[in-house]
C-alpha positions in Angstrom: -30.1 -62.2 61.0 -31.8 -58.9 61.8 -30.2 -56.6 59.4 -30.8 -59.0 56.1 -34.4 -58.4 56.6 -33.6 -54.6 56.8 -32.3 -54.4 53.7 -34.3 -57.0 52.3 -37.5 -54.2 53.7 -35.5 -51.6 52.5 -35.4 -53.3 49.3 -38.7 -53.6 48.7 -39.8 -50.0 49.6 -37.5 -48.8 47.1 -38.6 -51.1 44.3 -42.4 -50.0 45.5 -41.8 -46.4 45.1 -40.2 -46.9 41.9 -43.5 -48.3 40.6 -45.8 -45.9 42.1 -43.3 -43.0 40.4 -43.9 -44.7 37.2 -47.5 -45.3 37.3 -47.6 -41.5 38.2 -45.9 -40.4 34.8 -48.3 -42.7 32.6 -51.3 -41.2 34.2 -49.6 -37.7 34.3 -49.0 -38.2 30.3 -52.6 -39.8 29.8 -54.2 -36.1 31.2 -52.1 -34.4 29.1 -53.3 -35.9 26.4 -57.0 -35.8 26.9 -56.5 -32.4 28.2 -54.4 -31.1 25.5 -57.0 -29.9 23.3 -58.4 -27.3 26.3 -54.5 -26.3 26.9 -54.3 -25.3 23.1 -57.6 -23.1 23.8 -56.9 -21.9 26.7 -53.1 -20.6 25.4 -54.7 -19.7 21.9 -53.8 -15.6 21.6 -55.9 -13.6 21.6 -55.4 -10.1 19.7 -56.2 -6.7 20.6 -56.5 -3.6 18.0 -53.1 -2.9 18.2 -51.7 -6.1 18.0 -53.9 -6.8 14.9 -52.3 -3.3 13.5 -48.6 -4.5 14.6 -48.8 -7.6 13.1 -50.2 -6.5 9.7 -47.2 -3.9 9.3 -44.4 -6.9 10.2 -46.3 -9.7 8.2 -48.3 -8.0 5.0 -46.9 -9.0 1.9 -47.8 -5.5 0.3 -45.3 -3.5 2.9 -42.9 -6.1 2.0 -43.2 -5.6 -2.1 -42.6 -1.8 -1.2 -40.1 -2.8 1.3 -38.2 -4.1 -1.6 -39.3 -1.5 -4.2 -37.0 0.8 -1.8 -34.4 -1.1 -1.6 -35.0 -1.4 -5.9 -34.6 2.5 -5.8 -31.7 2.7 -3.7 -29.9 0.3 -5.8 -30.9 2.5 -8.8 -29.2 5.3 -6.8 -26.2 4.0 -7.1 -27.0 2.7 -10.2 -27.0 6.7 -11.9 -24.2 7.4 -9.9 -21.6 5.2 -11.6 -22.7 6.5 -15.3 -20.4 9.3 -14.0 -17.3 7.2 -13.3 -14.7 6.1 -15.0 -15.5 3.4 -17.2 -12.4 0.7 -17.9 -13.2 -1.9 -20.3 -10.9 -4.5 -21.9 -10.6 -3.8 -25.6 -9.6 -7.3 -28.2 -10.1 -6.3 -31.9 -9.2 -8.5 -34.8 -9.1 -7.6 -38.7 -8.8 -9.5 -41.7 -9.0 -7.0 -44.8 -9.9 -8.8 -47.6 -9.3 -6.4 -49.9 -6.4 -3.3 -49.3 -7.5 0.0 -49.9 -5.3 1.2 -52.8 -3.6 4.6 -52.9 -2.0 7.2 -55.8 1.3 7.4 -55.8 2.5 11.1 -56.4 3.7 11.8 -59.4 7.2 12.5 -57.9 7.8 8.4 -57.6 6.4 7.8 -60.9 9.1 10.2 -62.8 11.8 9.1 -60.4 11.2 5.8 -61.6 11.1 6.6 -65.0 14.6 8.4 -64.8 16.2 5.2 -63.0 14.7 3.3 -65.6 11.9 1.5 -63.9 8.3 1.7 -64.2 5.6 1.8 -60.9 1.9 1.5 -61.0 0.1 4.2 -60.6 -1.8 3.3 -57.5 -0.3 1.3 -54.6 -1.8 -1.0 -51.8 -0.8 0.0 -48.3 -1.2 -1.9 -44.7 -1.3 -6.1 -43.6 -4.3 -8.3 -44.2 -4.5 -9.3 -40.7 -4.5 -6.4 -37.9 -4.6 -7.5 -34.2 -5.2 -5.0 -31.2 -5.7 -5.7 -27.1 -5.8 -3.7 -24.7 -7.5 -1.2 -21.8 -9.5 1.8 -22.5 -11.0 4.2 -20.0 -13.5 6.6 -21.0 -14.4 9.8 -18.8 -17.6 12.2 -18.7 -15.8 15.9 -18.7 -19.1 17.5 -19.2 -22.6 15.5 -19.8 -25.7 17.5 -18.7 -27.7 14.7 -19.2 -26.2 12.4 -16.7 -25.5 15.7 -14.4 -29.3 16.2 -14.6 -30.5 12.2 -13.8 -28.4 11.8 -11.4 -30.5 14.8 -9.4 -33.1 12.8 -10.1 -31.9 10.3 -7.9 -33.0 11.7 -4.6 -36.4 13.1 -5.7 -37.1 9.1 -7.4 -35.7 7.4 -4.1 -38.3 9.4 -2.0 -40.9 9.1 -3.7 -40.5 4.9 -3.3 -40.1 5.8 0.5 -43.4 7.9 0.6 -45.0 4.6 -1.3 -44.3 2.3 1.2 -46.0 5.1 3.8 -48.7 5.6 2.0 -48.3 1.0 1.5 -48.6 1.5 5.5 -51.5 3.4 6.3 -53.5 1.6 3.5 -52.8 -2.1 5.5 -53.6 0.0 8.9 -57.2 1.2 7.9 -58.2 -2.2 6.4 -57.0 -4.2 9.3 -59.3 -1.8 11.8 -62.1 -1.6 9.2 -61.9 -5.3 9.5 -61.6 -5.7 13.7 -64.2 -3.1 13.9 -66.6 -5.5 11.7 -65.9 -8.4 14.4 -67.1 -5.8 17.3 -70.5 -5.4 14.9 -70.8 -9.5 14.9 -70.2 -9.8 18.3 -72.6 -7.0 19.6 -75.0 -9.0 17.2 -74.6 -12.3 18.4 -74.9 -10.8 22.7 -77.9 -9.7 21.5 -79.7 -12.7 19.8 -78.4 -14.8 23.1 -80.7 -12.1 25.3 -83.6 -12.4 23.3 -83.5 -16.3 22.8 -83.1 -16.5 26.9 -85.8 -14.0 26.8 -88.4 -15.7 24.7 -87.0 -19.4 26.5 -88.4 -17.7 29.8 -91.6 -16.6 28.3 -92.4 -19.7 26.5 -92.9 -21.9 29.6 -95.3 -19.1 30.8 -97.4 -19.5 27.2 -97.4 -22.9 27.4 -99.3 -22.7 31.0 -101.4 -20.0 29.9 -102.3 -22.7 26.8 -102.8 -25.4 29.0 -105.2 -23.2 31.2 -107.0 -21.9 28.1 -106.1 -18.6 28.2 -104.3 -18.5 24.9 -104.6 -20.4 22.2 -102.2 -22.8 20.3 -101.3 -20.2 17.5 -99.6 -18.4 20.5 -97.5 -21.1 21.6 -96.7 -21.4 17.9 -95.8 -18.0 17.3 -93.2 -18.4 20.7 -91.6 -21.2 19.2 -91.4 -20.0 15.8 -89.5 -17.0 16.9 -86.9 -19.1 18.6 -87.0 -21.2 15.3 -86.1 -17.9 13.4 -83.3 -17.1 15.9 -81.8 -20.2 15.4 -81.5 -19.6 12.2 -80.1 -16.3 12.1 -77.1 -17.7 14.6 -76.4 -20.1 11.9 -76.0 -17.3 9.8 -74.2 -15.0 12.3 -71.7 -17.7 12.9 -71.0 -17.9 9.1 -71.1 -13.8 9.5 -68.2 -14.3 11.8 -65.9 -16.7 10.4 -66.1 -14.4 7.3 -65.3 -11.8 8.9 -62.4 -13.1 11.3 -61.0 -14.3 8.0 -61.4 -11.2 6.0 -59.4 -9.6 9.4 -56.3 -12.2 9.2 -56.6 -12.1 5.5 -55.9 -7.9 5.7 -53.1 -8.4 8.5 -51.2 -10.9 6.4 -51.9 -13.7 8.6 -52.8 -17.4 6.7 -56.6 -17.8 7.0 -55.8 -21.6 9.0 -54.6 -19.5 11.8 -56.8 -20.0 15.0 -56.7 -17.0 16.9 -59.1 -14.8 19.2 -60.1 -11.0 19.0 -60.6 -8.6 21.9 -64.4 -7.5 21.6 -64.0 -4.9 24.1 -63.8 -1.6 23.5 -64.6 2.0 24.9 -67.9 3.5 24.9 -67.1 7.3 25.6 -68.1 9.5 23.5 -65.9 12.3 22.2 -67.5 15.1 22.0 -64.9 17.5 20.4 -63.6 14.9 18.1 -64.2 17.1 14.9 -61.4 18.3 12.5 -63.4 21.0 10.2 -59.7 22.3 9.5 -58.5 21.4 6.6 -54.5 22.4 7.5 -53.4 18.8 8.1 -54.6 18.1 4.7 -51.7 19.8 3.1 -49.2 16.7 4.8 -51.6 14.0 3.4 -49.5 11.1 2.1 -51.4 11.5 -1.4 -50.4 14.9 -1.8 -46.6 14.9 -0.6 -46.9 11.6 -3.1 -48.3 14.0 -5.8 -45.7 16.8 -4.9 -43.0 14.3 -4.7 -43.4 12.9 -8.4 -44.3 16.7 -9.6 -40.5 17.1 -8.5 -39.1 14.0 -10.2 -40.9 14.9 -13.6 -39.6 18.7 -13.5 -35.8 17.3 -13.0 -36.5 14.2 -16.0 -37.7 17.3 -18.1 -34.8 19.4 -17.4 -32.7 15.9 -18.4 -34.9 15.2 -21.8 -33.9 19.3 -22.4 -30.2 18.1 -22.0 -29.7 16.5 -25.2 -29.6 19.8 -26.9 -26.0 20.4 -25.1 -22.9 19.3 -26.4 -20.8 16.5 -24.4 -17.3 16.4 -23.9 -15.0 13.4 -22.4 -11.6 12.5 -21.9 -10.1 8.7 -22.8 -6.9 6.9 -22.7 -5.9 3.7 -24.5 -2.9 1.2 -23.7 -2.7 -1.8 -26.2 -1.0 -4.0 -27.8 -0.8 -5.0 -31.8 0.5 -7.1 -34.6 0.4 -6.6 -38.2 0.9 -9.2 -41.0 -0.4 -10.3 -44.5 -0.8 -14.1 -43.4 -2.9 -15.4 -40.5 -0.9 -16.8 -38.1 1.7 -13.5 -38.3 -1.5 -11.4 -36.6 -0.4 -13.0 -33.6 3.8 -12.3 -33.3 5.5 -9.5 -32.8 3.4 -7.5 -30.9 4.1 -3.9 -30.7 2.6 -1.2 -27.8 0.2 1.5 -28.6 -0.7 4.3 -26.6 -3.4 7.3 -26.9 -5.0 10.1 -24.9 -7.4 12.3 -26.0 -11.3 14.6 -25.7 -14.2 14.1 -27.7 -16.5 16.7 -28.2 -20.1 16.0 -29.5 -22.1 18.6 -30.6 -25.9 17.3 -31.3 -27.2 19.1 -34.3 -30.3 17.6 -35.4 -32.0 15.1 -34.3 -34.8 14.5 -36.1 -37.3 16.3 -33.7 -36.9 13.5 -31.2 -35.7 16.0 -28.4 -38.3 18.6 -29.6 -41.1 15.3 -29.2 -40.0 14.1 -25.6 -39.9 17.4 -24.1 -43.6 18.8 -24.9 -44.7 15.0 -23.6 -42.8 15.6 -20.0 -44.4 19.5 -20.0 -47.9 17.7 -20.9 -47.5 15.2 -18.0 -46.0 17.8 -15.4 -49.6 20.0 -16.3 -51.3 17.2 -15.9 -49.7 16.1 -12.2 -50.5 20.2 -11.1 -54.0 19.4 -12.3 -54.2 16.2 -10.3 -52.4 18.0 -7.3 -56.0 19.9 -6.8 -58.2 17.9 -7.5 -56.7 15.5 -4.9 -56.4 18.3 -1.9 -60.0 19.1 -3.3 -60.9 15.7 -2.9 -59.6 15.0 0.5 -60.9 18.7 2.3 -64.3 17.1 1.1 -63.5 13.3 2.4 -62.1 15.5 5.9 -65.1 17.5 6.1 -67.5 14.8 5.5 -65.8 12.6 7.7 -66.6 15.0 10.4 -70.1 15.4 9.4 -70.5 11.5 9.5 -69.1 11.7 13.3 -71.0 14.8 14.4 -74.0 12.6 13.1 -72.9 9.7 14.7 -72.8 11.2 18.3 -76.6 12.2 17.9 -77.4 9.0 16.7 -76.3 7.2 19.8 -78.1 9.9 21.6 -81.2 9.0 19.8 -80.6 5.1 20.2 -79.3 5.3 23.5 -83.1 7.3 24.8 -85.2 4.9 22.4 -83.5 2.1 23.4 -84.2 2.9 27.4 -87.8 3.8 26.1 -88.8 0.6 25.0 -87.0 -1.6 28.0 -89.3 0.1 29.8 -92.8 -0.2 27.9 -91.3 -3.7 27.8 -90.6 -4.4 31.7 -94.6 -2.9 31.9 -96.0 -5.1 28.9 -94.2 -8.1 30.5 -95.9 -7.8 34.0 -99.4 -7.4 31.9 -99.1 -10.1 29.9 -97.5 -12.1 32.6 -101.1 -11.3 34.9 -103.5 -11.6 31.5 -104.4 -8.3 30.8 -102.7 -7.8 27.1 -102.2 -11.0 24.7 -99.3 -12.3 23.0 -99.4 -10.6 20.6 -99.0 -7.2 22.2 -95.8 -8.0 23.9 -95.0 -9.6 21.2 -94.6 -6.4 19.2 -92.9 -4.7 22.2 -90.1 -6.7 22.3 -89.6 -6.6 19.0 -89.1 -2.9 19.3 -86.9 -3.4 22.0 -84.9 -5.7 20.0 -85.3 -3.4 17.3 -84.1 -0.6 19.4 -80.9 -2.6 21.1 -79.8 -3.2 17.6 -79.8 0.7 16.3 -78.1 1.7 19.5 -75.4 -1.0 18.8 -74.9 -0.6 15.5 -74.6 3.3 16.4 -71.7 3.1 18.4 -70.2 0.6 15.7 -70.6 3.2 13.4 -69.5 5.6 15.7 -66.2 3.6 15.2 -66.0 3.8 11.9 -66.1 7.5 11.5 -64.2 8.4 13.8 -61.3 6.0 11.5 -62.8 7.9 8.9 -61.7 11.3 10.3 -58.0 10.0 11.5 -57.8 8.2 7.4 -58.6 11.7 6.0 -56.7 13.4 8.9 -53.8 11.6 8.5 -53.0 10.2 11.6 -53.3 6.6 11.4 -50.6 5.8 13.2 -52.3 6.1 16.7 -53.7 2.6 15.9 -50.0 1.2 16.1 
């Protein structure tokens, strides 16, 4: 009797831990759900520099578009290569001559005739009515100085997409770090309205004892809370700053603007000292130059190939067909008989009617006019290089500036505090201290931001974006 009661025991455990296994999975899936929400926060991604810069060169639609346009000029590659191939192409020709082309008989028929005692016309009809040919014809460039000349334009034209897409590259590069570097600005400003709203949340229980003890008056209290009133306000604003600008950022690295993601605010604050390029040598590889040089090349080689037409061209064919003769319709289709031919063509352009003469002093126009553009370009960008370098040697002795102003004013600030704080000065005083002090946290923020931005300055006009990949 014993062991029906065991299993009976056993039983029941069994069937109990059964229900406490699934109670355990409805409240296991209950916190997922009301937790889900601070999973998908806390696993949102958040980007650094370089992974904003990586993600704009696999995702922007602009490197894509010159993407393709290289594949477009490859394709045209081979394109000009085939005009120089042989060229087959089925050949189906049907004639109806309405009227026969009449010839004169020599005079040798007419007196023979005359002498047998006949009479013939003077003038005869030759040939059939209806005239039916097929057949294959290949055609051959021997000698064609045109297509000889664009097909060495081939190369120069493919390049020149190639240096595109760079050039497509470095453009998607600055604007995504223009764009992060904006963030940092937002962010610096928004640490720095929190420290001054806890600061003036400290000071305004202080005021309002002072008020209550009649040491100040109610305009003071006023004047507290209106300043926390007015940076209220401006984080209403700063948030709307931010969201702009985090768009504008996923907007430049091809990213859809519904796209919740984070950005790395941290960044280095050291200062490079030597971080000057007054040398204007790397300006000679700048992509809007070897561009420029690149296109100066392809307009030369079209102008040596609008020059072309002035030669003769020579080419070989060969014909295999088929064809029937007959006077009525339906005999244009029996009795076909073969045809072959093989033979050159030479064709010697004589005049032209100045078209030639036309096309090449436009090409020599627009090849002076791409030299011109060639130096006013590396003019252009030895002044954007120096400049640049200008901005950055200004930028370091801003911070400097910032940086001793800014430790200035904490200080006549800590000693304003501690006298207002015992009575001696009024509101109003360190009221305008820590405004300079705010005022002074600001520049020496915005400095270093700035700071940023000329140094990307100095690497756009240097050319060497690609550190930021």
């Amino acid at each position: 009797m014993l062991l029906p009661h065991l299993k009976e025991s056993a039983y029941l455990k069994n069937s109990e831990i059964k229900k406490i296994k699934f109670y355990m999975k409805i409240r296991l899936a209950l916190l997922l759900i009301l937790f889900a929400p601070i999973f998908s926060v806390s696993a949102q991604e958040i980007f650094s520099l370089h992974q904003c810069v990586e993600y704009a060169l696999n995702s922007h639609r602009s490197i894509k578009v010159a993407d393709n346009d290289v594949q477009v000029a490859y394709a045209r590659k081979k394109e000009g290569q085939s005009a120089y191939m042989p060229q087959i192409n089925g050949l189906v020709q049907w004639d109806y001559n309405i009227q026969l082309q009449e010839s004169a008989l020599p005079d040798e028929f007419i007196q023979l005739g005359q002498a047998l005692g006949q009479s013939f016309p003077n003038t005869v009809a030759f040939g059939n009515h209806f005239s039916t040919i097929m057949g294959l014809q290949l055609d051959q460039f021997l000698y064609n100085k045109s297509y000889i000349d664009g097909i060495k334009a081939i190369k120069p034209s493919y390049e020149l997409a190639e240096l595109k897409k760079v050039k497509t590259e470095e453009d998607v590069i600055y604007n995504t770090v223009a764009a992060y570097y904006q963030i940092l600005l937002v962010n610096e400003q928004e640490k720095l309205l929190l420290i001054n709203e806890t600061r003036l949340n400290k000071i305004l229980p202080i005021v309002e004892l002072q008020y209550n003890k009649g040491v100040v008056k109610q305009i003071d209290v006023d004047k507290v809370k209106i300043n926390l009133n007015n940076i209220k306000a401006q984080k209403e604003i700063l948030n709307t700053n931010k969201k702009l600008s985090l768009d504008n950022l996923k907007y430049n690295m091809g990213m859809p603007l519904d796209t919740d993601i984070s950005i790395d605010t941290t960044y280095s604050k050291e200062i490079e000292q030597d971080y000057t390029f007054s040398d204007t040598a790397n300006v000679k590889n700048k992509i809007e130059l070897r561009i420029l040089r690149k296109n100066l090349q392809l307009q030369t080689v079209l102008h040596k190939r609008t020059g072309s037409s002035y030669y003769p061209i020579l080419s070989f064919y060969a014909k295999y067909a088929g064809q029937t003769l007959g006077n009525k319709f339906a005999e244009s289709f029996k009795q076909w008989s073969p045809i072959a031919a093989i033979g050159l063509k030479l064709q010697v352009p004589i005049f032209d009617g100045l078209r030639t003469a036309s096309a090449l002093k436009q090409s020599t126009l627009n090849i002076n006019t791409l030299k011109e553009n060639i130096e006013m370009t590396k003019n252009g960008l030895d002044f954007q290089l120096k400049n640049a370098s200008t901005k950055y040697s200004n930028a370091i002795a801003t911070i400097d500036i910032n940086k001793t102003n800014m430790e200035l004013a904490k200080q006549v600030l800590d000693v304003v505090t501690t006298q207002y704080q015992k009575g001696i000065i009024t509101y109003t005083e360190w009221l305008a201290s820590q405004s300079s002090y705010q005022e002074a946290e600001a520049n020496y923020i915005h400095s270093f931001v700035d700071l940023l931005n000329a140094k990307l300055e100095i690497d756009k006009a240097n050319g060497s974006l690609d550190k930021y990949k």
